[in-house]
NULO-564939 format. One record per residue: residue in one letter; residue number from 1; x, y, z of N, C-alpha, C in turn. Coordinates in steps of 0.2 Angstrom, whole numbers. Each point is the difference from the previous one (the first is absolute). Example, Ala and Ser with C-alpha at 12.3 -4.5 7.8 and 13.67 -1.06 7.14 Angstrom:
<gumars>
[gumar 'A',1,[66,-28,39],[-4,6,0],[4,6,0]]
[gumar 'S',2,[-2,5,-4],[4,6,1],[-4,5,3]]
</gumars>
This chain:
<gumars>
[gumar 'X',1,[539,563,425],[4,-6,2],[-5,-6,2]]
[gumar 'X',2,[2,-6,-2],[-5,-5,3],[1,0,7]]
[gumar 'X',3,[-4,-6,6],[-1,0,4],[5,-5,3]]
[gumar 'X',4,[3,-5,-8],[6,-4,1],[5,0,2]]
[gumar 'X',5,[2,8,-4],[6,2,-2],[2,5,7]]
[gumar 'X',6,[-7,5,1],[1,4,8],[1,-4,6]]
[gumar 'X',7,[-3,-7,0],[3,-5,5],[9,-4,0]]
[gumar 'X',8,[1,2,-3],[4,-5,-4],[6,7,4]]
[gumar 'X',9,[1,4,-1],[8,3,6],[-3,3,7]]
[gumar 'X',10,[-7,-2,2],[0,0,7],[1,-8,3]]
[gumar 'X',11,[0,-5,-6],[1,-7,3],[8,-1,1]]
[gumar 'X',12,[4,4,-6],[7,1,1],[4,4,6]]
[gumar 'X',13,[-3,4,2],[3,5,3],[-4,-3,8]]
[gumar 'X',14,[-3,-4,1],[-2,-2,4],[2,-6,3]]
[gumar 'X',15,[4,-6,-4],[3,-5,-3],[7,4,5]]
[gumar 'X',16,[2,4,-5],[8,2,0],[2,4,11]]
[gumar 'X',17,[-8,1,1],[3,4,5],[-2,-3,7]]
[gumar 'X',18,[0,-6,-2],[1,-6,5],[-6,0,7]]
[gumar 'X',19,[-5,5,-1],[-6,-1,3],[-5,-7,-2]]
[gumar 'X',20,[3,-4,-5],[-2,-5,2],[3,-7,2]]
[gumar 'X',21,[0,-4,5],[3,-3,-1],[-1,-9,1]]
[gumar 'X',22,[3,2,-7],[-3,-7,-6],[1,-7,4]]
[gumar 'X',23,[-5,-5,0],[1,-7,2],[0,-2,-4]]
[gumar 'X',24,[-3,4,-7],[-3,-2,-6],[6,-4,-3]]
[gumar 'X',25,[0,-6,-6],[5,0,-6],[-1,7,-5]]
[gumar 'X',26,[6,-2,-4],[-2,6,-5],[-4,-2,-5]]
[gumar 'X',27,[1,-6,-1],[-6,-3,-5],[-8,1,4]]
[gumar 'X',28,[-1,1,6],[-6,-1,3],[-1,5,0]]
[gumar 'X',29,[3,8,-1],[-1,8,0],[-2,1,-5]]
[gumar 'X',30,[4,-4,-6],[-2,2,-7],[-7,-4,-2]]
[gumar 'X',31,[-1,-6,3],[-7,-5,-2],[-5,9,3]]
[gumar 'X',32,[4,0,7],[-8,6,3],[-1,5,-4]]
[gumar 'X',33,[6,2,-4],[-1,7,-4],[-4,-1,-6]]
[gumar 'X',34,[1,-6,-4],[-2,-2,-5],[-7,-1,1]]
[gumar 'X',35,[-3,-4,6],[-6,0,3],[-3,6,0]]
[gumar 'X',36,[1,4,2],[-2,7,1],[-1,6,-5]]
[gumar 'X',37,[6,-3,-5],[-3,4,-7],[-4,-3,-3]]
[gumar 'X',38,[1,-8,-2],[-4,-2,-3],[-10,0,2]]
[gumar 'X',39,[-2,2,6],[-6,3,6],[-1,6,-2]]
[gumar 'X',40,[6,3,-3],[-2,7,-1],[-1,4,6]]
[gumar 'X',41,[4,-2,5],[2,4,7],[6,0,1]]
[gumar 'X',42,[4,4,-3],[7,1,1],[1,1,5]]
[gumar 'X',43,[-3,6,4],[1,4,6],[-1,-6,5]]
[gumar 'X',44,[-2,-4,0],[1,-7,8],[5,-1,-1]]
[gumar 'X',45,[5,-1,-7],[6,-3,2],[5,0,8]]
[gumar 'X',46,[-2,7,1],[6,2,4],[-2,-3,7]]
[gumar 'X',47,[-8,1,3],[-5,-3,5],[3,-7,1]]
[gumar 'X',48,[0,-3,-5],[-1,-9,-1],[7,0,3]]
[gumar 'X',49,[8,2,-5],[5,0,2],[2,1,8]]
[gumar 'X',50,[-4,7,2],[2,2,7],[-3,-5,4]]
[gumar 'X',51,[-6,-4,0],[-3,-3,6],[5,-11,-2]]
[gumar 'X',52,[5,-1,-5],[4,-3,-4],[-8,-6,-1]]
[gumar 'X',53,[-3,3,-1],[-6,-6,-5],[2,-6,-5]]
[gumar 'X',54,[-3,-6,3],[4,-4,-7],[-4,1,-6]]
[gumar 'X',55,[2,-3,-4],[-5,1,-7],[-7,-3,-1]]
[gumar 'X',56,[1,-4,4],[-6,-4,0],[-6,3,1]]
[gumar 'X',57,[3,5,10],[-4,5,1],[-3,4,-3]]
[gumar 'X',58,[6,5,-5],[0,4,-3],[-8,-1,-4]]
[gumar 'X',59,[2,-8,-4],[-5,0,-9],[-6,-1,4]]
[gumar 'X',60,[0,-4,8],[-9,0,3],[-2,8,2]]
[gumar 'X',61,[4,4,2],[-4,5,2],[-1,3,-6]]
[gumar 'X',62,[5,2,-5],[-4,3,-8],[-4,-4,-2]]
[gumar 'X',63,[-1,-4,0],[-5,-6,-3],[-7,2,5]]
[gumar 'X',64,[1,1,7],[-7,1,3],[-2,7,-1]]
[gumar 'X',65,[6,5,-1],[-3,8,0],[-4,2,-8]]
[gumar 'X',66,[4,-5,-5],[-5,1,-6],[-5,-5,0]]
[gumar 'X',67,[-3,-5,3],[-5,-4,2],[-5,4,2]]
[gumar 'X',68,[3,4,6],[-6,4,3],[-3,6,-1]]
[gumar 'X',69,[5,3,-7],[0,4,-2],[-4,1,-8]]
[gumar 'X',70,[1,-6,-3],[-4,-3,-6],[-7,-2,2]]
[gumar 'X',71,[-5,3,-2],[-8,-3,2],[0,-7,-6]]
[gumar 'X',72,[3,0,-5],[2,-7,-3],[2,-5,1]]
[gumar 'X',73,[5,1,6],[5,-4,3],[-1,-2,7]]
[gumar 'X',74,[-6,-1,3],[-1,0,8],[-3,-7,0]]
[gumar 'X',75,[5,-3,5],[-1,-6,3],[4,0,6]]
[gumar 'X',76,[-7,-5,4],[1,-1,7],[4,-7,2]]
[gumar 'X',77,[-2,-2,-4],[5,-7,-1],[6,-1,3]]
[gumar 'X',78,[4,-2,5],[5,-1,2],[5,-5,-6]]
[gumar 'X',79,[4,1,-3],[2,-1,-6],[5,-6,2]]
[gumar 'X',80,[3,-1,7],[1,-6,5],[-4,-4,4]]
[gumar 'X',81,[-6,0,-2],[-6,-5,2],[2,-6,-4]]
[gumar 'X',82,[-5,-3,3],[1,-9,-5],[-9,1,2]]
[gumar 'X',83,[-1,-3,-5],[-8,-2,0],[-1,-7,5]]
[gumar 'X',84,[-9,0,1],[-1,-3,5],[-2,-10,-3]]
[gumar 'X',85,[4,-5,2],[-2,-4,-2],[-7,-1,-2]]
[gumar 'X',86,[-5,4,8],[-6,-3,-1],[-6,8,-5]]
[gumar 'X',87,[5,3,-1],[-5,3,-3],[-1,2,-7]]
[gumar 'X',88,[-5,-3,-4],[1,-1,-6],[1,6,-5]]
[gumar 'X',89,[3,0,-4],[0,4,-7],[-5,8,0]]
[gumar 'X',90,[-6,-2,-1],[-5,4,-1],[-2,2,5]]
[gumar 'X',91,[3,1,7],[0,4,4],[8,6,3]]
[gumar 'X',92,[5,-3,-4],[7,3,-1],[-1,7,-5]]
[gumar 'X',93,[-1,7,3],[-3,5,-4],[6,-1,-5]]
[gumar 'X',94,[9,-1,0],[5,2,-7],[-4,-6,-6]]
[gumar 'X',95,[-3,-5,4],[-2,-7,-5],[-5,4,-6]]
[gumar 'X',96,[-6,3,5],[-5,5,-2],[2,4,-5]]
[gumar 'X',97,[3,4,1],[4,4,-4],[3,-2,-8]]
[gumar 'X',98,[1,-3,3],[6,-7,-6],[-5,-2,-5]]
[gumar 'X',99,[-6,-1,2],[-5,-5,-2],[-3,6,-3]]
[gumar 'X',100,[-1,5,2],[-3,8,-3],[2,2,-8]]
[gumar 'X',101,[6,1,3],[4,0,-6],[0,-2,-6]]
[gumar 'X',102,[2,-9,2],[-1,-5,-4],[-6,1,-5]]
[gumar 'X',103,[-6,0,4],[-7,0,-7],[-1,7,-1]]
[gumar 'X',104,[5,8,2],[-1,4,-5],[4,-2,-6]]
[gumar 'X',105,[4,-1,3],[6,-3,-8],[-4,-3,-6]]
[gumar 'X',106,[-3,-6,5],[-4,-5,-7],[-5,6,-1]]
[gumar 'X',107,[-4,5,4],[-7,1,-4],[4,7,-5]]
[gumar 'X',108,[8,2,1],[0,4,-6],[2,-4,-7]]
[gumar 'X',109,[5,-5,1],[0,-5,-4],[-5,-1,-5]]
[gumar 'X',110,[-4,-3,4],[-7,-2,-5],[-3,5,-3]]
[gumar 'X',111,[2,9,1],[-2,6,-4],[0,0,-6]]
[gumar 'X',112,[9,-2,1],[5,3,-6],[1,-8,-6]]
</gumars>
């Protein structure tokens, strides 16, 4: 049995026996269940509902536990910053990055 499906009547049975109790909408229970499967962390569903997390919360804190978890996917960048009027481009590391990118693209481009 997936780890879906085994979440899936401890969510029910834990739903139904009123040890949580929902501030949540239903639509907002479901965004979090959906979030949660879709993370491929079924088993938070219940965590997230009991402590009534919004969704929002929910997708920041699965977005930071797979961020910190993916050695491909680590950044320190506050993803709520604004950049600094005075500080230009080529010293902003996501610019860097961007720019990185960009002329591998063209030096595979120009391979093929």
């Amino acid at each position: 049995m997936s780890d879906d499906a085994s979440a899936l009547p401890q969510l029910n049975q834990t739903v139904q026996s009123g040890s949580i109790p929902l501030t949540l909408t239903t639509q907002e229970a479901v965004e979090i269940a959906q979030l949660c499967t879709l993370a491929k962390c079924p088993e938070q569903i219940v965590g997230f509902l009991e402590t009534n997390a919004k969704p929002e919360q929910v997708r920041r804190a699965l977005i930071d536990a797979k961020a910190t978890a993916s050695p491909e996917i680590q950044s320190w960048l506050d993803p709520e910053s604004k950049p600094s009027p005075t500080s230009p481009a080529s010293t902003n590391p996501l610019m860097v990055a961007v720019q990185r990118l960009a002329e591998r693209q063209q030096f595979l481009k120009k391979e093929h």
